[in-house]
MARVEXSE-562865 format. One record per residue (C-alpha): residue in one letter; x, y, z; residue number from 1. Coordinates in pm, whole numbers, always signed. Layout:
<pts>
PT res      x      y      z   n
PT   A      X      Y      Z NUM
...
</pts>
This chain:
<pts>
PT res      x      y      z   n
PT   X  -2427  -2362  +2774   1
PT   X  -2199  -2518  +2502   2
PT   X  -1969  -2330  +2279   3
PT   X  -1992  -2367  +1921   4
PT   X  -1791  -2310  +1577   5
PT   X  -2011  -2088  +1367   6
PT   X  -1949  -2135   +985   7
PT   X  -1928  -1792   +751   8
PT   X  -1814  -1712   +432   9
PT   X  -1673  -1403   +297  10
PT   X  -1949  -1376    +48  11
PT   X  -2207  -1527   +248  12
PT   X  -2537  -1596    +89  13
PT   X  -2704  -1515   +399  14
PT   X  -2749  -1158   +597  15
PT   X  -2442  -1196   +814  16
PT   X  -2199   -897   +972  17
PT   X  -1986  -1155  +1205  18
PT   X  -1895   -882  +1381  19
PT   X  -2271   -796  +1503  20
PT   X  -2505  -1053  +1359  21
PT   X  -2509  -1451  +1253  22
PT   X  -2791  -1515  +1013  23
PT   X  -2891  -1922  +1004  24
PT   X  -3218  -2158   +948  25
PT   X  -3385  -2336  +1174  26
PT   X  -3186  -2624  +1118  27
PT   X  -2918  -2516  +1319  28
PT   X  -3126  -2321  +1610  29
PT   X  -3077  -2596  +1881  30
PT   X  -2706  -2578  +1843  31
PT   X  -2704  -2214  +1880  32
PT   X  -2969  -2224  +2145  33
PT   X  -2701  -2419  +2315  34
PT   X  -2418  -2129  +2310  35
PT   X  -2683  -1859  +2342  36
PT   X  -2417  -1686  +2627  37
PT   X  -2103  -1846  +2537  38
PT   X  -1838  -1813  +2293  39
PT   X  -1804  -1942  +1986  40
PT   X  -1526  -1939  +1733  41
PT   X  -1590  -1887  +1347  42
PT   X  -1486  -2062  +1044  43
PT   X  -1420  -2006   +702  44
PT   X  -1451  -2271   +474  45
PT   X  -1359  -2372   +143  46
PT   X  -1600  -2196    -19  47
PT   X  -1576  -1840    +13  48
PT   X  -1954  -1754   -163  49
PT   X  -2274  -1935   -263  50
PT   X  -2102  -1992   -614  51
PT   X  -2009  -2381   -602  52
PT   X  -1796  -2374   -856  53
PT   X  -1579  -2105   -643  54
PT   X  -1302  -2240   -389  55
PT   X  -1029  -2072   -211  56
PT   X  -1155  -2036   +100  57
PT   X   -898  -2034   +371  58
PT   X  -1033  -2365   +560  59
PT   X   -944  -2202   +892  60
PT   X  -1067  -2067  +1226  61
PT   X  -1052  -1676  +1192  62
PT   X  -1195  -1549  +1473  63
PT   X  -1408  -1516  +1805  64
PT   X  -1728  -1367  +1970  65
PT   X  -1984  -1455  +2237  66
PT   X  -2361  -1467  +2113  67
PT   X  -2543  -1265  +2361  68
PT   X  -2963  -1329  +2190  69
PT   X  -3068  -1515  +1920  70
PT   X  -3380  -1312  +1730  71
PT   X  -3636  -1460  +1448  72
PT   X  -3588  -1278  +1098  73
PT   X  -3880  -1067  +1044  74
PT   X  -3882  -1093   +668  75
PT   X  -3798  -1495   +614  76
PT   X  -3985  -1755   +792  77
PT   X  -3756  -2015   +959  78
PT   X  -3447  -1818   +954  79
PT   X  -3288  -1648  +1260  80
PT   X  -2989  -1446  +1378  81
PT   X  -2735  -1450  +1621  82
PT   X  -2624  -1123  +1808  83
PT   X  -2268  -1129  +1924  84
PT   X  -2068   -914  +2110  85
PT   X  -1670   -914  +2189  86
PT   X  -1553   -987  +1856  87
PT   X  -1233  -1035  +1814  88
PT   X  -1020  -1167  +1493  89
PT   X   -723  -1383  +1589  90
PT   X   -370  -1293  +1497  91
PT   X   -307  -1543  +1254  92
PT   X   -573  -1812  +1098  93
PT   X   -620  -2137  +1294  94
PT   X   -648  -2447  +1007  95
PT   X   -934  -2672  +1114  96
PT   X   -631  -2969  +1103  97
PT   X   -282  -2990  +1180  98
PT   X    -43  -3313  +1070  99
PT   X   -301  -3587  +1251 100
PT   X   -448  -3286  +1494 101
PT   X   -849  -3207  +1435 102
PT   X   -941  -2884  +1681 103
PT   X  -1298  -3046  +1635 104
PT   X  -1336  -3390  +1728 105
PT   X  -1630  -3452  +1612 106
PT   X  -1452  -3393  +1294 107
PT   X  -1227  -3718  +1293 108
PT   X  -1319  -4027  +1159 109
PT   X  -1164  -4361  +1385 110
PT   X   -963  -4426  +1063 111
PT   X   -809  -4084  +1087 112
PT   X   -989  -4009   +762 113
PT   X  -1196  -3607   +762 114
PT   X  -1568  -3699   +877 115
PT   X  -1740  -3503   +600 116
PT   X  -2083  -3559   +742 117
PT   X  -2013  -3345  +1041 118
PT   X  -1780  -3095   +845 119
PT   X  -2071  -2977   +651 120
PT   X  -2283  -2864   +948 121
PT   X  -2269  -2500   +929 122
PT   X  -2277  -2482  +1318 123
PT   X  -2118  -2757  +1541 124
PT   X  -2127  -2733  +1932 125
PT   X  -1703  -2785  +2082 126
PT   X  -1619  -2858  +2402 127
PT   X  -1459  -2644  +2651 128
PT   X  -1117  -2752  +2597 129
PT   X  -1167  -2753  +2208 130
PT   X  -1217  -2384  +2205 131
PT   X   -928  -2310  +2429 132
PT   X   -697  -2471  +2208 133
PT   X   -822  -2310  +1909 134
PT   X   -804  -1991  +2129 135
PT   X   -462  -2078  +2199 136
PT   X   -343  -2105  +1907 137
PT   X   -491  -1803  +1696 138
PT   X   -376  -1597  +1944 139
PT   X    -41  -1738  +1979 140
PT   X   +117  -1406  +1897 141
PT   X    -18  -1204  +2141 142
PT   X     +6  -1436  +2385 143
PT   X   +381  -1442  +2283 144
PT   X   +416  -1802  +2148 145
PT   X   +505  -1739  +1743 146
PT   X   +600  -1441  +1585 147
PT   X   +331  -1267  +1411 148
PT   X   +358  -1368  +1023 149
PT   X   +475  -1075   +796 150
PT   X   +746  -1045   +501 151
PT   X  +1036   -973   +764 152
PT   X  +1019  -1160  +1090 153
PT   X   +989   -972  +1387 154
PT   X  +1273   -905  +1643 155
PT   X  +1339  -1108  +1951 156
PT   X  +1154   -976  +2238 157
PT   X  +1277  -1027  +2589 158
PT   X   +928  -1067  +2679 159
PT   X   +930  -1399  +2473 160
PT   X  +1198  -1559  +2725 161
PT   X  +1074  -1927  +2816 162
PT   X   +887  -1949  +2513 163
PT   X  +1179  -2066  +2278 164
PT   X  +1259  -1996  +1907 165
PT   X  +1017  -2168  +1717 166
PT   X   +657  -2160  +1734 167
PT   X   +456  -2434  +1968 168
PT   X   +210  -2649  +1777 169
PT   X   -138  -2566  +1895 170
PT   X   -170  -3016  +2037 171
PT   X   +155  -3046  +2186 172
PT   X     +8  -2776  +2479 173
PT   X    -59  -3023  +2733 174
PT   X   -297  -2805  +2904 175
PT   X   -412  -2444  +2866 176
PT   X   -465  -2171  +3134 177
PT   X   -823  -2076  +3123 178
PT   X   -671  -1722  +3228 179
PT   X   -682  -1728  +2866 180
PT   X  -1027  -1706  +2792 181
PT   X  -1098  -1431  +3073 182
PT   X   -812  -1227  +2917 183
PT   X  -1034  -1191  +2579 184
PT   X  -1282   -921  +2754 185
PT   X   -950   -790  +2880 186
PT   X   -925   -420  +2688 187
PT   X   -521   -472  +2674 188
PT   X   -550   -813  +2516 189
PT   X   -803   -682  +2291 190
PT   X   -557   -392  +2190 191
PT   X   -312   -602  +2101 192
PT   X   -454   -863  +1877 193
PT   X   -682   -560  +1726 194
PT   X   -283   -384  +1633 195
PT   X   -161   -752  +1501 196
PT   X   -456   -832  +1278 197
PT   X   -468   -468  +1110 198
PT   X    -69   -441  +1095 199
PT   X    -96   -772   +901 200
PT   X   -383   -682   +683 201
PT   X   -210   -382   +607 202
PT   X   +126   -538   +588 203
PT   X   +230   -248   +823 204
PT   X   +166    +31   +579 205
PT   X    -13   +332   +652 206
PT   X   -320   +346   +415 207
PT   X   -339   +729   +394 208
PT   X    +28   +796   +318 209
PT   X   +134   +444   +187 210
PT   X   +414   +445   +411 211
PT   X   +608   +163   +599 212
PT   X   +843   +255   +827 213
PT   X  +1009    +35  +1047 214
PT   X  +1215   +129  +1345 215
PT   X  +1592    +13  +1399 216
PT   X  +1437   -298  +1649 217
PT   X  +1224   -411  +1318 218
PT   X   +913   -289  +1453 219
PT   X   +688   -143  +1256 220
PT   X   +533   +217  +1332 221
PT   X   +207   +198  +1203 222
PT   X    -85   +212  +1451 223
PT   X   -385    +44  +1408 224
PT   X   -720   +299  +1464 225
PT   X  -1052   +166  +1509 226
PT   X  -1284   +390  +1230 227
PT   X  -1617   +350  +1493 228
PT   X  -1452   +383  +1820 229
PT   X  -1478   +135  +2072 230
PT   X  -1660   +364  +2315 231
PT   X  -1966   +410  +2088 232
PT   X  -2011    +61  +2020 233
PT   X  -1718    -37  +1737 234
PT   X  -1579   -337  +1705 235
PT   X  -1261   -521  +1717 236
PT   X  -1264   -595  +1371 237
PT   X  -1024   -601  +1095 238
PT   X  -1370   -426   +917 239
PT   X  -1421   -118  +1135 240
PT   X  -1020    -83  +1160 241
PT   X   -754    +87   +949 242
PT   X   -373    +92   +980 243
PT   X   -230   +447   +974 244
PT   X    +79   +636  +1103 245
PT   X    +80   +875  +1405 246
PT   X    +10  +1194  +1265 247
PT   X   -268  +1034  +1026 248
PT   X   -444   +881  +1294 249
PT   X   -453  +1168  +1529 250
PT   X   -652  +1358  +1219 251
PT   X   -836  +1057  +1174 252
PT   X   -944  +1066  +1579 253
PT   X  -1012  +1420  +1525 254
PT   X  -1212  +1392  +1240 255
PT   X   -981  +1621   +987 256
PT   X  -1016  +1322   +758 257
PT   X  -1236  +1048   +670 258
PT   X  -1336   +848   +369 259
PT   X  -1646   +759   +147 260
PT   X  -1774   +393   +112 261
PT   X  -1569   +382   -216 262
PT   X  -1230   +443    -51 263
PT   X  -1186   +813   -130 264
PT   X  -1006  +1040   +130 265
PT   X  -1189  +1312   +248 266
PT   X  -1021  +1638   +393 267
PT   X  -1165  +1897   +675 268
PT   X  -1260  +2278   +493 269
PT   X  -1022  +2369   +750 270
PT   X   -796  +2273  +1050 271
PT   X   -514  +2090   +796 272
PT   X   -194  +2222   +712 273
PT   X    -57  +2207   +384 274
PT   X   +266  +2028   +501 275
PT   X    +11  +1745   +616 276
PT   X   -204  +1722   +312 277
PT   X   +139  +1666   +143 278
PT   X   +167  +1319   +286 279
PT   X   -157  +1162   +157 280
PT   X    -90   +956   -168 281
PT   X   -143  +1133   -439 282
PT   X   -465   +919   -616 283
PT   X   -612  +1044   -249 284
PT   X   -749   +697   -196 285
PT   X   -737   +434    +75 286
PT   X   -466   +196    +54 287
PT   X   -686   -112    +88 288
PT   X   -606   -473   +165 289
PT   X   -619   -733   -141 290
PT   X   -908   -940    +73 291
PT   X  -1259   -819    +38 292
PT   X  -1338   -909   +341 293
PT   X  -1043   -733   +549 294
PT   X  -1136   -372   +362 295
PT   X  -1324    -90   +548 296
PT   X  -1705   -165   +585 297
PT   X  -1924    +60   +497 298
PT   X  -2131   +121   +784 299
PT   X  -1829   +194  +1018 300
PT   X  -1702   +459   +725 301
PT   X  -2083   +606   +746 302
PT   X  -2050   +631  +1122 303
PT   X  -1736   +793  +1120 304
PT   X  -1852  +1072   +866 305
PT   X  -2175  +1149  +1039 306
PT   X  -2050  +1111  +1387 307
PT   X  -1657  +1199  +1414 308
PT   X  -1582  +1371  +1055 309
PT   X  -1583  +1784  +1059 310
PT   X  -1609  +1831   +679 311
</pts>
């Protein structure tokens, strides 16, 4: 097995869901033959759609999965997919280089120059010990290296003692624990980069009420609530996540409120108070983030009205 960086866009022209499903052509089935049980890491590149004239992608290593089968598409000849499983975004975005640093070999010329050849393969194979430092660092937050990156920094957290002040740069690590990887499948690991990635989406506002509230440590209240639970299959995804206060996501649990795939609250005939009702902005629409590709999907928000939601 080989692990391999997986290239999607947030637009993608093909029939992806990174979360469940990587759609490619046959060009790149060898390389993904090759991590077929293994993890890979995805990518976001400049790019964000099929439009070439469009840029802005972030250029950066956004998250991580394992690919558990590879299938043939049914409906176009020579193109497959990917299923993954364990998805999980990292806590901050992971540029593919830092100063001199490429996370990819393969992607450095001997001059020091960008080898553009090998940067436009949409799937590249990494070594062991390139994934764990890209592991390292997007995760360098939870793992308690960097503070996670919001308008006000966090507090100091005894926790972080031995760590120092200022984050670590990814290639100065001169070797990483491979505790690391196992602790991705770990549910408490997964918890807590699931809470950083939807508290910075969100930029710790609840998107029901539109409240931020921050405690007197500078930590903010908001909880992040998976809209498809993780017990009947839902992701750790920014996608099938929202960030919402206590009350709000005990209704949400519960099923007293939902919302439709164009971001409108919906409220339970019955079972809601008044005095609760009163908190909901008043347009009675999700507070969304600005990225399209960080915003509800809409097959978690059908599963969660079909499945959880008691209107």
């Amino acid at each position: 097995m080989s692990k391999a960086v997986l290239t999607t866009k947030v637009d993608p022209t093909y029939d992806d869901l990174p979360e469940q499903r990587y759609h490619f052509p046959r060009t790149y089935l060898r390389q993904v033959e090759a991590a077929r049980g293994d993890w890979i890491v995805y990518y976001e590149p400049r790019r964000p759609s099929g439009d070439l004239m469009k840029t802005g992608g972030r250029q950066a290593y956004f998250a991580t999965a394992r690919i558990t089968d590879i299938l043939e598409d049914p409906s176009k000849p020579d193109h497959f997919y990917a299923l993954v499983d364990d998805f999980l975004p990292f806590d901050h975005t992971v540029p593919f280089k830092e100063a001199n640093h490429y996370y990819e070999r393969g992607l450095r010329k001997d001059d020091g120059s960008t080898n553009k050849g090998a940067f436009g393969r949409a799937v590249r194979n990494i070594s062991d010990a390139e994934y764990d430092l890209i592991l390292a660092a997007g995760f360098a937050h939870v793992l308690g290296r960097r503070d996670r990156e919001r308008p006000a920094p966090d507090p100091v957290e005894e926790a972080r003692i031995g760590f120092g002040a200022n984050p670590q740069m990814p290639y100065e690590i001169e070797s990483i624990d491979r505790r690391i990887v196992s602790q991705v499948l770990q549910r408490p690991f997964r918890d807590r980069a699931f809470s950083a990635a939807i508290k910075s989406a969100y930029h710790d506002t609840c998107a029901v009420t539109g409240l931020k509230l921050i405690n007197g440590g500078g930590r903010s209240e908001v909880q992040a609530a998976h809209i498809r639970p993780v017990a009947h299959g839902g992701p750790d995804s920014v996608r099938n996540g929202l960030a919402l206060s206590g009350t709000v996501h005990w209704m949400f649990d519960r099923g007293l409120i939902s919302v439709d795939d164009h971001y409108s609250l919906l409220i339970a005939g019955s079972g809601v108070p008044d005095t609760i009702t009163r908190l909901i902005n008043p347009e009675r629409r999700l507070l969304v983030p600005a990225r399209a590709d960080e915003r509800p999907h809409s097959q978690f928000l059908q599963y969660h009205r079909e499945k959880v939601f008691k209107g």
